[in-house]
C-alpha positions as CSV (number, residue, x, y, z in Angstrom):
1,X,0.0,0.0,0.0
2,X,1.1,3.4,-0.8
3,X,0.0,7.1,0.3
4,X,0.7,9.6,-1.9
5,X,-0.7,12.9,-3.3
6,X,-0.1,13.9,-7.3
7,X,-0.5,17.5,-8.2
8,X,0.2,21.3,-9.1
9,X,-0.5,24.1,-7.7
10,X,0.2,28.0,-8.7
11,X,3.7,27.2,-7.1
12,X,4.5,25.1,-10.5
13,X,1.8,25.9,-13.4
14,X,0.9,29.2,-14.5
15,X,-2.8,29.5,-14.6
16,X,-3.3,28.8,-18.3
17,X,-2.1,24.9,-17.4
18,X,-4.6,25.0,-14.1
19,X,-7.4,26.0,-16.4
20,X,-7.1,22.9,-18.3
21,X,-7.4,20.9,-14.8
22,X,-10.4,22.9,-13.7
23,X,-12.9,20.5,-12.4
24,X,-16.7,21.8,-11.6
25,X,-17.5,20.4,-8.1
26,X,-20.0,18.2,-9.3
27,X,-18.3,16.1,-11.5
28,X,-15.7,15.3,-8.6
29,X,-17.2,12.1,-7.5
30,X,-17.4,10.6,-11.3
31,X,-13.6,11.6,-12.4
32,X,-12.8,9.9,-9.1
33,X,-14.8,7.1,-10.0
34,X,-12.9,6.8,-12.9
35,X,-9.3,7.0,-11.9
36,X,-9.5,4.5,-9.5
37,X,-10.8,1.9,-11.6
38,X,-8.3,2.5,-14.6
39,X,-5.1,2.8,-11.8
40,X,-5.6,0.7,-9.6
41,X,-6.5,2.9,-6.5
42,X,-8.0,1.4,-3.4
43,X,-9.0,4.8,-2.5
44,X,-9.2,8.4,-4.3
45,X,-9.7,11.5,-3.3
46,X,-10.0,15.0,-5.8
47,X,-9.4,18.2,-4.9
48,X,-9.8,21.0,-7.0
49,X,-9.6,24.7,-6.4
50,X,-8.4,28.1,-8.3
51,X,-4.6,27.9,-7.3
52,X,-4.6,23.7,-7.6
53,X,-5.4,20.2,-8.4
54,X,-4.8,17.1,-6.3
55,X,-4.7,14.0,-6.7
56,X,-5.0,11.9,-3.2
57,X,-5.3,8.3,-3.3
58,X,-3.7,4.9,-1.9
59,X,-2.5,2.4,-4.4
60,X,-2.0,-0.8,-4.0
61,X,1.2,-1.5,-6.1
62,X,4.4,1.1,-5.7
63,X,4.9,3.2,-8.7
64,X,2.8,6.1,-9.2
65,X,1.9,7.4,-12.5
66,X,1.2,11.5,-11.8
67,X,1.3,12.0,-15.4
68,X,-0.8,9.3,-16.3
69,X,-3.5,10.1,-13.9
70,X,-3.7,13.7,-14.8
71,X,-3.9,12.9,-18.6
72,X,-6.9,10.6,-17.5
73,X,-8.1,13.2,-15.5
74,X,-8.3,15.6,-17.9
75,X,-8.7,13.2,-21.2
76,X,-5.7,15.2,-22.7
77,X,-2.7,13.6,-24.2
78,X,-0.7,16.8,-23.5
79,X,2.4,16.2,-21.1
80,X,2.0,18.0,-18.0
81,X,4.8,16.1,-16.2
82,X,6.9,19.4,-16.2
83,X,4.6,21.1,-13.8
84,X,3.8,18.3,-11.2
85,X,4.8,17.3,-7.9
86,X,4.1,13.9,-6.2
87,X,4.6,13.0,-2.1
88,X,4.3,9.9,-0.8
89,X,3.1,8.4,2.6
90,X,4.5,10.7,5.8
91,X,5.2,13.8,3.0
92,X,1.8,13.3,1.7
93,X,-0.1,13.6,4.6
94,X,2.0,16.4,5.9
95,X,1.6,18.4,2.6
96,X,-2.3,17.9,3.0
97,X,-2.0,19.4,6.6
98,X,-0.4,22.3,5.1
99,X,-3.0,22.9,2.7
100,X,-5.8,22.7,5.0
101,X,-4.3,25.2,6.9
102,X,-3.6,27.8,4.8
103,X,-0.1,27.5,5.1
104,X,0.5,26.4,1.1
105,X,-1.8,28.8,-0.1
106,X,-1.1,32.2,-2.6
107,X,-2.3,34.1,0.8
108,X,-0.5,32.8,3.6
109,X,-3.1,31.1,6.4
110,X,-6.4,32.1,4.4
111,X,-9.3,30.1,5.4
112,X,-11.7,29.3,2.2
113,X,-8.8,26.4,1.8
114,X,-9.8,24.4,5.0
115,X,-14.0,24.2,3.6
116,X,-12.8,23.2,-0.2
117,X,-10.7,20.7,1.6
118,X,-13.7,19.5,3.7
119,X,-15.8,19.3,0.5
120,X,-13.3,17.6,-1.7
121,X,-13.2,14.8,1.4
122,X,-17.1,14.7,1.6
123,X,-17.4,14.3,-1.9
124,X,-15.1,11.5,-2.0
125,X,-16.5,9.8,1.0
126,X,-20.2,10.1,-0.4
127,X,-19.1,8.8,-3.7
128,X,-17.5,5.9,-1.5
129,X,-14.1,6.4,-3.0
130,X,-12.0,6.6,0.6
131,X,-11.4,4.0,2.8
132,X,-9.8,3.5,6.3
133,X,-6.3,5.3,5.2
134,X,-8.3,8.6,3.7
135,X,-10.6,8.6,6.0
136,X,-8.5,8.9,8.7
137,X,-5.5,11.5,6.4
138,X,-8.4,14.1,5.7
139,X,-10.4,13.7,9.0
140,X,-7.2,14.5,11.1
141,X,-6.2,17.3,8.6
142,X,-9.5,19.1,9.5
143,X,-8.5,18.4,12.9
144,X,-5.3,19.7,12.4
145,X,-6.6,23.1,10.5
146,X,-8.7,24.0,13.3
147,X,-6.0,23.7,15.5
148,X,-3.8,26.0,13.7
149,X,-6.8,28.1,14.0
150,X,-7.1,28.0,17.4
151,X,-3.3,27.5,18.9
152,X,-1.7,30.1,16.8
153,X,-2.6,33.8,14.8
154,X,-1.5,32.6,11.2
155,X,-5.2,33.4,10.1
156,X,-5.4,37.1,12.1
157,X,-4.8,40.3,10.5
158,X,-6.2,40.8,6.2
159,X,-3.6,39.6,3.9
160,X,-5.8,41.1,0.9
161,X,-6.9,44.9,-0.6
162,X,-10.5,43.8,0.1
163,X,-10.1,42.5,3.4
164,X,-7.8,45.1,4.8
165,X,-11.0,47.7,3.6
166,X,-13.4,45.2,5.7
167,X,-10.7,45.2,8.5
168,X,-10.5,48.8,8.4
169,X,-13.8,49.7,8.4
170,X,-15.0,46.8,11.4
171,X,-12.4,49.1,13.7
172,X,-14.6,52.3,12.3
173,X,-17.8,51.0,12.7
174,X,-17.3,48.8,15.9
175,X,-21.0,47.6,16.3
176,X,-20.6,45.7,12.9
177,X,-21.3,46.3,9.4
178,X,-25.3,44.7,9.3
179,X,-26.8,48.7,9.1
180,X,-24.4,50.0,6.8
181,X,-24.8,51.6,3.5
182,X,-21.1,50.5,1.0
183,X,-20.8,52.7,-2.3
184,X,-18.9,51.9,-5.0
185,X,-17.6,54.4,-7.6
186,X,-16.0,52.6,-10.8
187,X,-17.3,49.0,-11.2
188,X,-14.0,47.6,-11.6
189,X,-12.8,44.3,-10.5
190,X,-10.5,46.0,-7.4
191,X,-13.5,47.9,-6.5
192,X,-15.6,45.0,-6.7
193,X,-14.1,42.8,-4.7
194,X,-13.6,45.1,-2.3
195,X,-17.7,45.4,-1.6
196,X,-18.0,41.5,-2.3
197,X,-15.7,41.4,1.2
198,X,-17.8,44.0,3.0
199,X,-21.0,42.5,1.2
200,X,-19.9,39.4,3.2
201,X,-19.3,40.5,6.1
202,X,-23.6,42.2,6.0
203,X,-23.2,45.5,5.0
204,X,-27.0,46.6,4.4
205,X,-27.3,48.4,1.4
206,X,-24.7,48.4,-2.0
207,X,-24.9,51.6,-4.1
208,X,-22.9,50.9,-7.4
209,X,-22.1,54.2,-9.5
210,X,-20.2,53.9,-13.0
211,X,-20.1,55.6,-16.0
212,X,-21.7,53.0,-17.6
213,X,-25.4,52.8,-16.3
214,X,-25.7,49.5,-17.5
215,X,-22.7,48.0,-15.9
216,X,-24.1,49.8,-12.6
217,X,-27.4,48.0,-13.1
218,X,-25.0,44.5,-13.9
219,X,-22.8,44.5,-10.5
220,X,-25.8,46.2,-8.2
221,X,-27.8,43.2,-8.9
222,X,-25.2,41.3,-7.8
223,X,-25.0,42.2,-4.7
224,X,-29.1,42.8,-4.1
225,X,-27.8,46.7,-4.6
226,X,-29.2,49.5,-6.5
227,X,-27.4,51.8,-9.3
228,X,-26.6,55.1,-9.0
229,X,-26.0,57.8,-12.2
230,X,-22.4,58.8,-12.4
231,X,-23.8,62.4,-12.2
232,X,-25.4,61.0,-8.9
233,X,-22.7,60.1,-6.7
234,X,-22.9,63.0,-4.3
235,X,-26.6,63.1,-3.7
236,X,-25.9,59.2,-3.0
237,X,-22.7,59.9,-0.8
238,X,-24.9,61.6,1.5
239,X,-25.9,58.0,2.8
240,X,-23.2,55.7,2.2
241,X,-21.2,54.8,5.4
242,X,-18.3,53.3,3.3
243,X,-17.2,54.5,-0.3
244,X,-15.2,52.7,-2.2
245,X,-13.6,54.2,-5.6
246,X,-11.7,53.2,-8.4
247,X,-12.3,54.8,-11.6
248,X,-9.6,55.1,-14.6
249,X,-10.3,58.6,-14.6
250,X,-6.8,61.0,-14.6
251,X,-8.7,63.4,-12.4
252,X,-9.9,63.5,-9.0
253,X,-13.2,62.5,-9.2
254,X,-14.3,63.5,-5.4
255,X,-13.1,67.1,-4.4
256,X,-12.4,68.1,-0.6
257,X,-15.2,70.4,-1.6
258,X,-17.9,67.3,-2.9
259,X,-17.5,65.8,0.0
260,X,-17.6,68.9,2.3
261,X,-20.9,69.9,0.8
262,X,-22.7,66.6,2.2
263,X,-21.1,66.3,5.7
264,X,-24.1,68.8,7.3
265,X,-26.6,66.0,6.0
266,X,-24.9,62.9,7.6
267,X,-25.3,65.0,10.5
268,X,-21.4,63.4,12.5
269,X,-21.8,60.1,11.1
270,X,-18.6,58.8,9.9
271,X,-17.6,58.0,6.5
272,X,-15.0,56.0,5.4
273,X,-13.4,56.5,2.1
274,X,-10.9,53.8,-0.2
275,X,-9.3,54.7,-2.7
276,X,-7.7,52.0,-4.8
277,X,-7.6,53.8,-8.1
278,X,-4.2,55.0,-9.9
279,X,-4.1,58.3,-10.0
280,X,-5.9,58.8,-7.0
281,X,-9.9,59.4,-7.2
282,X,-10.3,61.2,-3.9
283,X,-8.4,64.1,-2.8
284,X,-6.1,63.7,-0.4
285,X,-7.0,67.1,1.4
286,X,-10.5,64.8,2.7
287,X,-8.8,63.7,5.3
288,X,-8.7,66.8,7.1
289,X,-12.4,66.5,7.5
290,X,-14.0,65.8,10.6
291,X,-15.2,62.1,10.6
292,X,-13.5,61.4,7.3
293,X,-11.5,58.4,6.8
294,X,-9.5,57.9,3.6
295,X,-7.3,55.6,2.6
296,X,-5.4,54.9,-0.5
297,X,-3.9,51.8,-2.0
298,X,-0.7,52.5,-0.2
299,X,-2.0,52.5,3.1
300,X,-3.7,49.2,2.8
301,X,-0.8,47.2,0.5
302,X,0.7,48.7,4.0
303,X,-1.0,46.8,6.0
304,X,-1.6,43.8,3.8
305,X,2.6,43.5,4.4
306,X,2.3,44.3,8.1
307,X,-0.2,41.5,8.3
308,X,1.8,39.0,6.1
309,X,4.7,39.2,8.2
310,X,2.9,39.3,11.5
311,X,1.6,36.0,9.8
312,X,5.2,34.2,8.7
313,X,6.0,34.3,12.6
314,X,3.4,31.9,13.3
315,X,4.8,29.3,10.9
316,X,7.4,27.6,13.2
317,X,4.4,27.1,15.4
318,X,2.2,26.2,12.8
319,X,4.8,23.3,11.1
320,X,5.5,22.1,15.0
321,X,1.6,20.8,15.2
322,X,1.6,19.6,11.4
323,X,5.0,17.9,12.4
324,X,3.2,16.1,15.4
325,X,-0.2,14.9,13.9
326,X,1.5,13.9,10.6
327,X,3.7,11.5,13.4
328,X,0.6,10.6,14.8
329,X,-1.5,9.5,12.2
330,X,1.3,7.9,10.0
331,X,1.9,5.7,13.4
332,X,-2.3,4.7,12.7
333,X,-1.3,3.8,9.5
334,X,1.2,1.4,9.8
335,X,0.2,-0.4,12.9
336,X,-3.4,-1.0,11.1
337,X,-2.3,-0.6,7.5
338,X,-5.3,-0.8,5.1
339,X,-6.1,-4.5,3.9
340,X,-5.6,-4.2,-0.3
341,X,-7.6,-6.6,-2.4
342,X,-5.5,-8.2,-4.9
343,X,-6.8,-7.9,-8.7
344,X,-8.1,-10.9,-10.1
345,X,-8.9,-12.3,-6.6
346,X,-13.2,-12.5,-5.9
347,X,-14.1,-10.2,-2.8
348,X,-14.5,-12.1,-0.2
349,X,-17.6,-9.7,1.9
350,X,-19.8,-11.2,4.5
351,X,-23.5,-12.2,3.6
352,X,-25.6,-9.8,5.1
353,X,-27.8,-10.7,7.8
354,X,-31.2,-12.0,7.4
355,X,-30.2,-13.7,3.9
356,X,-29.9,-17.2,5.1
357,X,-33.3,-16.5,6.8
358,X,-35.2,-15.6,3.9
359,X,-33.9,-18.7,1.9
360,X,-35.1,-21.1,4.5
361,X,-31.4,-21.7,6.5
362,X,-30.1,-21.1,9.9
363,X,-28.8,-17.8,10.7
C-alpha cells in the first residue's frame, strides 16, 4: 500500500495549465470514479480549487503514475509532467496538513482552503471512493486546520486589498457592518471585490455608481444593490457609510469640496473613504475632514505587508503541530495498514444478515 498525493499548484503551473485541470464540483465524484478503476487505486480523493489540483489516493502496487493520472483526468494527451509534484506516505499527509491550513496557499493562512478541503473529502466519502487510510488522512487534517486556527494567529490580521478595507472599516464601525450603506464608484474588478468582502461580512445596502449605467445595473444586482448615475454620486454619498472608488479617470473624481458639501446632512456620522484607483480618485486634502476616513492603495498594500509578516511568525508554530499529527496519524497507519484486495482475486464480503433466513437456513 502506498499514500501519496499527485499535483500542481500556482507554485508550479501558470494558470493557463490549471485552467485545463479545472474541475466543476460536481463532477468530482465521477472523475474519481474513474481513476481508481483505470489505476488501480483502493482509494481516491479529488481536490480541485483556483490555485490547484490534487490528486490523493492509496494504491496498492508502488509506482505512481502522476502524469498518467492527470492525462486521464483531464482526457488530454498533453504532457503536464513538467509542472507536477508527487509526495508519498509521511510527506503526503504532511503536505495535505499544510494545505488545509492555509499555510501552502497564494495568501498565507487564508481560510476558504480548510472548507474546499472538507468538500473535496465529503465528496469523496459520499461517492465511496475513501477508505480506512483517507478517512483517517483528511479527517485528522480538519483536525489539524482547526488547530492552527485555534493555537496560533496565522489566520489574524487581512492579507488582501478587500479584506484590509473590511478590516478597516470593522475598527470604524465597531458595532458591525449589518446597518451600513457601502458605495462603489468605478465597477472595476478592485472595487468590486472590495464590496464582495464588506458584502460578506452584512453591509446593508450596495450603491454601485459607473459611468456606464448598464454595468451599474449588472454589479448592483449582484450584490441585491441598486445603481446610482455617475452624475449621482454626491446626492448618494450623502448615505453611504463606506465609499469605495476606483475609476480610470486622470482626475480627481471626489473634491475636498464634494465631500464637504454633504457632511451637514450625515449630521457626524462617519464615513470611510478607499481609494484603490491610480491616479488617486479622492483628494487627499479629505482627510482633514472631521469624521472622514480615507485611505489609499498604499495604506492598505501597507497593512496587507504588516499582516503577512505578522503572519510568517506563526509558521514555526504552525509546522510544529503539522509535524506532530503527521507523526501521529502515520503511526495509525502502519500499525493498522489498510487491507488491499488483490486484482483478479473475488471479494471475499460477509453475507448480510437476514439472507440465510429468507432462503429457509439457519442464521
Amino acid at each position: 500500500m502506498k499514500l501519496f498525493v499527485a499535483g500542481l499548484s500556482y507554485k508550479t503551473a501558470p494558470v493557463e495549465v490549471r485552467e485545463a485541470f479545472a474541475i466543476p464540483r460536481a463532477e468530482l465524484p465521477c472523475r474519481g470514479c474513474r481513476l481508481k478503476l483505470h489505476n488501480d487505486l483502493s482509494e481516491v480523493a479529488l481536490l480541485s480549487t483556483c490555485n490547484r489540483v490534487e490528486i490523493y489516493g492509496v494504491a496498492s502496487r508502488g509506482n505512481v503514475g502522476a502524469a498518467r493520472l492527470f492525462q486521464q483526468l483531464t482526457r488530454s494527451d498533453f504532457d503536464f509532467s513538467p509542472y507536477l509534484y508527487v509526495r508519498e506516505d509521511g510527506t503526503a499527509v504532511e503536505h495535505l496538513f499544510s494545505v488545509a491550513g492555509g499555510l501552502d496557499s497564494m495568501v498565507l493562512g487564508e481560510t476558504e482552503i480548510t472548507g474546499q478541503v472538507k468538500h473535496a473529502y465529503q465528496a469523496a466519502q459520499a461517492a465511496r471512493l475513501t477508505g480506512r487510510t483517507l478517512n483517517r488522512v483528511f479527517q485528522a487534517a480538519l483536525h489539524t486546520a482547526k488547530a492552527i486556527r485555534t493555537r496560533t494567529a496565522i489566520g489574524r490580521g487581512a492579507t488582501s486589498v478587500g479584506s484590509v478595507a473590511v478590516e478597516l472599516a470593522e475598527k470604524i464601525f465597531d458595532r458591525g457592518l449589518g446597518e451600513k450603506v457601502v458605495m462603489i464608484i468605478g465597477a472595476g474588478k478592485m472595487g468590486e471585490a472590495c464590496v464582495r468582502h464588506l458584502a460578506k461580512r452584512g453591509a446593508r445596502t450596495v450603491l454601485v455608481a459607473n459611468r456606464s449605467f448598464e454595468r451599474a445595473q449588472s454589479l448592483a444586482s449582484e450584490f441585491g444593490g441598486r445603481a446610482v448615475r455617475f452624475d449621482e454620486c454626491l446626492q448618494a454619498l450623502a448615505a453611504a457609510d463606506i465609499v469605495v472608488s476606483s475609476t480610470g479617470s486622470p482626475r480627481v473624481v471626489l473634491s475636498r469640496e464634494d465631500i464637504a458639501s454633504v457632511l451637514s446632512a450625515r449630521r457626524g456620522r462617519p464615513l470611510v473613504l478607499v481609494d484603490i484607483a491610480v491616479p488617486r480618485d479622492i483628494d487627499p486634502a479629505a482627510q482633514q475632514l472631521p469624521n472622514v476616513f480615507l485611505y489609499d492603495i498604499d495604506d492598505l498594500e501597507g497593512i496587507v505587508r504588516e499582516n503577512t509578516r505578522y503572519r510568517e511568525q506563526e509558521l514555526a508554530r504552525c509546522r510544529e503541530i503539522i509535524a506532530d499529527r503527521t507523526a501521529a496519524v502515520m503511526e495509525k497507519i502502519q500499525r493498522n495498514p489498510e487491507k488491499i484486495d488483490v486484482p483478479g482475486r473475488p471479494l471475499r464480503r460477509p453475507w448480510p444478515f437476514g439472507l440465510f433466513q429468507s432462503q429457509g437456513l439457519p442464521a
